[in-house]
N, C-alpha and C positions, 0 to 999 in steps of 0.2 A: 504494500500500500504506500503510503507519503514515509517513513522509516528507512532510514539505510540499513541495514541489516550486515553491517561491519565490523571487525574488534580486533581490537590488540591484543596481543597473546598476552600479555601484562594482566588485560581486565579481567582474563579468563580465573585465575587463581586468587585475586579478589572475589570475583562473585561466587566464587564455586563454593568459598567461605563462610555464605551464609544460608547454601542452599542443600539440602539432604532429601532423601526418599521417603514416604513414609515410614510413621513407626512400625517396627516388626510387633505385630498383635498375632501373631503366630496362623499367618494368612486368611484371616478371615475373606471368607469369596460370598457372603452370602449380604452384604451390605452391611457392617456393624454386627454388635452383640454378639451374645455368645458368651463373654469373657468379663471377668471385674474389670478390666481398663478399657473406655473408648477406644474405636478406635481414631489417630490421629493421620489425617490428609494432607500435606503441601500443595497448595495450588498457587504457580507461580503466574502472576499478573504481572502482566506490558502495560497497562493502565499508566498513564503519566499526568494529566490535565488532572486538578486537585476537584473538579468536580467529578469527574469519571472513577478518583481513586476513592473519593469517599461512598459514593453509588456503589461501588464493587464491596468497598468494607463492610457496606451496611446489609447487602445481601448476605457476605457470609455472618455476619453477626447473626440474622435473620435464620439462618439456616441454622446456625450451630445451639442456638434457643429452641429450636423446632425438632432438635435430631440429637438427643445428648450421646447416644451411642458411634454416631459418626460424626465426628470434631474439625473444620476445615481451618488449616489454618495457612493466613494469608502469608505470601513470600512474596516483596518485590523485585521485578523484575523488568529489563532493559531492552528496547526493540534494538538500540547499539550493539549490546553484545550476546543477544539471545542465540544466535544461530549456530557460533560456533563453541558458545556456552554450552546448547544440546548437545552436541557432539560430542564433546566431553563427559557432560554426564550422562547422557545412554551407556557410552564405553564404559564406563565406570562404574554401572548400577544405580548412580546416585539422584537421576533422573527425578521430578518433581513428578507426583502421581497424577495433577490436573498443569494441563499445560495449553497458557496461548500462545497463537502464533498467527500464521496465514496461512492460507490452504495451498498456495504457489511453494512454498518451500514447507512440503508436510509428506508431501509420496516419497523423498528421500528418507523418510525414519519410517514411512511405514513399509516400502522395497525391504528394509531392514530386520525387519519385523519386531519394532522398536515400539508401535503401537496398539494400543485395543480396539476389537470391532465395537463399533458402538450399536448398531443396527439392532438388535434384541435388546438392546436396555433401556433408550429413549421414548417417552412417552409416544401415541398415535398421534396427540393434540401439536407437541410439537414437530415432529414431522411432518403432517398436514400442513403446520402454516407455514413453512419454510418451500417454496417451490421446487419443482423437480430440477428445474435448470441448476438452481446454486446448489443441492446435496451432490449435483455430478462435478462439483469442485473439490469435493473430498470423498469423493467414493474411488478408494484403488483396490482392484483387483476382488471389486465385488463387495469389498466391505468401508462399514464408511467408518472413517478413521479421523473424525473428528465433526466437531456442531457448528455450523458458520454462523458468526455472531452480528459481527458488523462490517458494513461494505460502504465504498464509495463509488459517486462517478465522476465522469468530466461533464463538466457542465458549463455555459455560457454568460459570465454575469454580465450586466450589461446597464451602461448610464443610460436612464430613461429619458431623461431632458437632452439629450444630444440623438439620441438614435428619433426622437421627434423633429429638433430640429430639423434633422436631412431628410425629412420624410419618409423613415422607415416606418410600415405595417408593423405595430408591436402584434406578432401571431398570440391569436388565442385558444389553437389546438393543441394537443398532448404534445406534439412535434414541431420543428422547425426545418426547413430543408436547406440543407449544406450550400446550396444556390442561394437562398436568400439569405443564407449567413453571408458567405460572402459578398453578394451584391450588400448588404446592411455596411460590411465593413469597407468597402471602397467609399460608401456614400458620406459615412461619418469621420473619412481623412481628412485635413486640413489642410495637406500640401505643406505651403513653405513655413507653415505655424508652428511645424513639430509636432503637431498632433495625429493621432495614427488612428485607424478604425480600432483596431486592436493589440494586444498585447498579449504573447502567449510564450511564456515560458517553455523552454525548451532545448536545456541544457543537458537535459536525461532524457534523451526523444522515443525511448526504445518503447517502455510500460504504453506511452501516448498510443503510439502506431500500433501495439499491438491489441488496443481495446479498441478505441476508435476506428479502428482500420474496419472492423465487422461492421458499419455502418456500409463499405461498401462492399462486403462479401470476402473481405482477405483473410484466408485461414492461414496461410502460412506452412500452417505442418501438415504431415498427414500420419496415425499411425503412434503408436504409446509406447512409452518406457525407452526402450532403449533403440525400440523399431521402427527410428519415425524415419521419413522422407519431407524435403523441403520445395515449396514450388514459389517463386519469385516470381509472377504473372502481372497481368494490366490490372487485377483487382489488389492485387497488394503495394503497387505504385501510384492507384491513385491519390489515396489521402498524403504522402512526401508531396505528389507533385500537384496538389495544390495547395499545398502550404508553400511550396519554392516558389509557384506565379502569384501567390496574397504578397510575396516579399520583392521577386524579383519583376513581375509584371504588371503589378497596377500598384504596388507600396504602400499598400492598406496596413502590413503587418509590418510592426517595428523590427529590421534586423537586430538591432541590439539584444531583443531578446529570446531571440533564439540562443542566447547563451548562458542565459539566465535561467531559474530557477521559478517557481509559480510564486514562493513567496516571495525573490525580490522584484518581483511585474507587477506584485501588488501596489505598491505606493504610488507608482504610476498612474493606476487606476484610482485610487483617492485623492490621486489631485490632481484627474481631471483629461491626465494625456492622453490613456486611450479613452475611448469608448465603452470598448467590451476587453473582456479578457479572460480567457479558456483555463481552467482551474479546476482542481478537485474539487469536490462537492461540499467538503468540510470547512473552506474558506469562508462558506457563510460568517460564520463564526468572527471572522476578523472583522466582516464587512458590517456586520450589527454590532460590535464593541467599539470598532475603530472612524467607523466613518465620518467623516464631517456633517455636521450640518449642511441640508441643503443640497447633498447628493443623494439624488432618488435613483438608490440601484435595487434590479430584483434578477433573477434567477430567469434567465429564458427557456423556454420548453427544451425537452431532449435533441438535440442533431440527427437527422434524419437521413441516409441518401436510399440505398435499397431496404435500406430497414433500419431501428434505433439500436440496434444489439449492442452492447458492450461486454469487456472481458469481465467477469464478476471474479474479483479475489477477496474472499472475504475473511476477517480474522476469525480465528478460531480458538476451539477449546476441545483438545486429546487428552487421552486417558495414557499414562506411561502404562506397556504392558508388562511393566516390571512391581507396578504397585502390587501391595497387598491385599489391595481391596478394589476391583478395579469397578465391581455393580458399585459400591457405596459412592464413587465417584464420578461413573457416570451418570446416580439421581442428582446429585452435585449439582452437574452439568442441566440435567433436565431442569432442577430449579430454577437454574440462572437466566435458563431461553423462557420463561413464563414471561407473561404479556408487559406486567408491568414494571418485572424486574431487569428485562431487556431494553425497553422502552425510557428507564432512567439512564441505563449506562450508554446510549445512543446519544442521547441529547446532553450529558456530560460533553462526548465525542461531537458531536454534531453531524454524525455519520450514519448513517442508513440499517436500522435492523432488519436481518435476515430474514424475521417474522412479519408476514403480515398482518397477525396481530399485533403485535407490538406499533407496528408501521400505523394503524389507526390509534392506538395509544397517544402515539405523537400527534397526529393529527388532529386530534379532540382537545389536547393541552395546549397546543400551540395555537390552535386556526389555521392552520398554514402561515402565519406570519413570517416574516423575515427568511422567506424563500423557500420554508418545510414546504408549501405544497406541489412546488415543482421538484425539488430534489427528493422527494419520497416518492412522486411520482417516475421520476429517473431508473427508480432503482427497478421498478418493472420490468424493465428491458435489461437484465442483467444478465448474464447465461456464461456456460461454461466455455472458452476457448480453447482451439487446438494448440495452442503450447504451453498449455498447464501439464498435460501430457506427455511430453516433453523432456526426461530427463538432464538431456545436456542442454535446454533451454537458460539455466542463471549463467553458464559457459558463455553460452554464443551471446546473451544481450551482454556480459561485457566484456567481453574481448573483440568480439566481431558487427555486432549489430549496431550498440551505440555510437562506436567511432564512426562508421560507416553512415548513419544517418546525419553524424553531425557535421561530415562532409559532404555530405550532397546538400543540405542547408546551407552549409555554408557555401556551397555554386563551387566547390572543389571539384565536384565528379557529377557525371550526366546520371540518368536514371538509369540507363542499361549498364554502365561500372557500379551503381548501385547497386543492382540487383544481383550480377556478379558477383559482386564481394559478399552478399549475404549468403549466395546459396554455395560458393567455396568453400566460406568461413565454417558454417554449418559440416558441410562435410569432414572438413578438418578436425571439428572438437567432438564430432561424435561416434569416427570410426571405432 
C-alpha cells in the first residue's frame, strides 16, 4: 500500500527484542481453556496514526473483557521493518500468532507454509461481506491465508472553483472517463502562469501502472507462482502513454512531478497550482485537516476507460501457523472484521474496509462528507490483479519495472524500449 516495506538489518535485532510467539499453554487447538492459565496471543499491529492505534487497543481490550480464556495481547509493530522482521521470525519460530501485513507480500510465507488456513474458522457473516474479488487476494493454493482488512484506491481530487472556471462538467455518475479527465486537465492549464491541470506524483510509477493500468484491460502476467509469462501489449502501454502526451503533448501534467512523491504534489494542490491531483485515496485525510480556507476540493468519481477495475491490495491479518492456538486466533480475527469494529479502525486510516458492512458503517457516520462517499464508492471496483500472482513480481517492480517506467517519463526511451525492457527484465528475475 502507501508503506515502504524496507529495513536495516540493524532494526531487525531491535524489534525482534520485543517481539515472541505465543505462550506455550501446552497447545491448546481448541480456542482457549482447558487449563488454569489463559491462554496468551501476540498480535502484532502496523497501526501507526494515534487514532487507528487507539481503535485497535480498544478492540483488543474489548475482546480480552469478553474472552478471559483467550488473552490478546497487543505488540507494536512497523510497516518499515515488518517484512524482513517476518523472515526472521518464521525462521526462528518466534513469529507473532496474529499478524498484519498486505496481501501483495503474504503468498511468500504462505508458498512457505509459514501460514494458517483461515477458511473453516471465519464467520459466514464475515465472509459474505467481504466480496469475492478481494478474498482472491489472499486465497493461495486454495486456502485463504489471511482477512483483508483495509484497502485503498487512486482516486482524482480535484479544485472545484477552477475545474468551473474552465468549464468543466463536474460528472455526476459513479465514473469518470479517462477522456474527460484528460480533456478537464488541459482545460484547467494556465500556460505561462505555472499552473498545471494536474499534479501526479510519480516517483514510484510501478504500484500506479499496475492498478490503474486494468482500467484499460492491462494484465500484464499471465499464470501463478513461479509459472507466470509476461505480455507487454497496446493495453498495457496505454495508460504510460498517456501520461507521456498529458506531459509531453498538451502540458497539462506538471513534469516536475513525475518525480515526486503523492505527498510532496500535495502542497501544490493546496495552494492552488494544480487543479487536480491523482493520489491515494487516504489523502483525504490531509485535504480535510490541512486545507485552507476557501478551497472547495472533493473527490471525483472512479476513472473509467474499459472499465473502473483497480489492483485491490488490501492489509491484512494471518494466523502464524506456528501458534498454539491458531482457532483462538482466528475468532481474534473474526472479531476484528465485525461491522463496527472494522469501521473505526478504517476511519482512524481513512482507508476503505474490506467489508461492506462496515463500508455502510462509515457511510451513516460520516454522510459521505469530506469525500467518504466517493472513495467508499471507489472501493467497489477493487479486484484481484494478475501480478499478485506473481512470485518474482516485488523483483521485477524494483529492479526492472520502476526504472524502466521512470525512463520512459522521463522521454528517455520510446514505448516499444519500454516494453522491451519490461518483458526482458521479467524474464531475467524469474528464470
Amino acid at each position: 500500500m502507501k508503506h515502504k516495506l524496507a529495513l536495516a538489518a540493524a532494526a531487525v535485532s531491535v524489534a525482534l527484542a520485543g517481539c515472541a510467539t505465543s505462550t506455550d499453554n501446552g497447545g491448546n487447538e481448541g480456542g482457549g481453556g482447558g487449563g488454569d492459565e489463559p491462554v496468551t496471543l501476540r498480535f502484532q499491529s502496523l497501526a501507526f496514526q494515534e487514532t487507528t492505534i487507539q481503535a485497535t487497543k480498544d478492540i483488543v481490550s474489548a475482546w480480552n473483557e469478553e474472552n478471559p480464556d483467550v488473552q490478546v495481547e497487543y505488540v507494536q509493530g512497523s510497516w518499515d521493518s515488518v517484512q524482513d522482521q517476518l523472515v526472521t521470525q518464521f525462521q526462528g519460530g518466534t513469529a507473532p500468532d496474529i499478524i498484519q501485513y498486505e496481501s501483495a507480500a503474504m503468498s511468500q510465507f504462505a508458498e512457505q507454509g509459514y501460514l494458517a488456513d483461515l477458511s473453516e474458522h471465519l464467520s459466514d457473516e464475515v465472509m459474505d461481506a467481504v466480496s469475492d474479488d478481494v478474498w482472491e487476494t489472499v486465497t493461495y493454493d486454495d486456502q485463504v491465508i489471511a482477512a483483508p482488512t483495509l484497502l485503498q484506491s487512486y482516486v482524482v481530487f480535484a479544485n472545484r472553483q477552477r475545474l468551473e472556471q474552465a468549464g468543466v462538467e463536474i460528472p455526476e455518475g459513479d465514473t469518470w472517463s479517462w477522456d474527460d479527465f484528460q480533456a478537464a486537465a488541459e482545460a484547467t492549464s494556465a500556460g505561462g502562469n505555472n499552473k498545471f491541470g494536474l499534479g501526479w506524483g510519480l516517483g514510484d510509477p510501478t504500484a500506479t501502472m499496475m492498478s490503474l493500468g486494468l482500467n484499460f484491460g492491462a494484465d500484464y502476467f499471465e499464470g501463478e507462482g513461479e509459472d507466470v509469462s509476461i505480455d507487454v501489449g497496446e493495453a498495457e502501454l496505454t495508460l504510460p502513454e498517456r501520461i507521456h502526451e498529458m506531459v509531453y503533448d498538451d502540458g497539462s501534467l506538471d513534469p516536475v512531478t513525475l518525480t515526486q512523491s503523492g505527498g510532496d504534489v500535495m502542497p501544490g494542490f493546496l495552494k492552488g497550482r494544480y487543479a487536480m491531483t491523482v493520489q491515494g485515496s487516504y489523502n483525504a485525510q490531509t485535504l480535510s485537516e490541512s486545507a485552507p480556507e476557501g478551497l472547495d476540493w472533493m473527490v471525483m468519481p472512479a476513472l473509467e476507460a474499459e472499465s473502473a477495475a483497480q489492483a485491490a491490495n488490501p492489509q491484512t491479518l494471518s494466523v502464524s501457523a506456528q501458534s498454539e492456538d491458531v482457532e483462538g486466533a482466528a475468532a481474534f480475527i473474526d472479531y476484528y472484521m465485525q461491522p463496527e469494529n472494522l469501521a473505526k479502525v478504517a476511519m482512524g486510516d481513512w482507508l476503505i474496509p474490506a467489508s461492506s458492512e462496515s463500508a455502510d458503517v462509515i457511510l451513516e457516520e460520516t454522510g459521505g462528507e469530506n469525500g467518504w462517499d466517493a472513495i467508499l464508492a471507489s472501493g467497489e471496483h477493487l479486484t484481484k490483479a494478475p501480478f499478485q500472482s506473481a512470485l518474482s513480481y516485488p523483483q521485477w517492480k524494483d529492479q526492472i519495472a520502476t526504472p524502466a517506467f521512470q525512463r520512459y517519463l522521463g522521454d528517455e526511451i520510446s514505448a516499444d524500449e519500454l516494453a522491451t525492457q519490461l518483458t526482458d527484465g521479467w524474464e531475467s528475475v524469474s528464470r
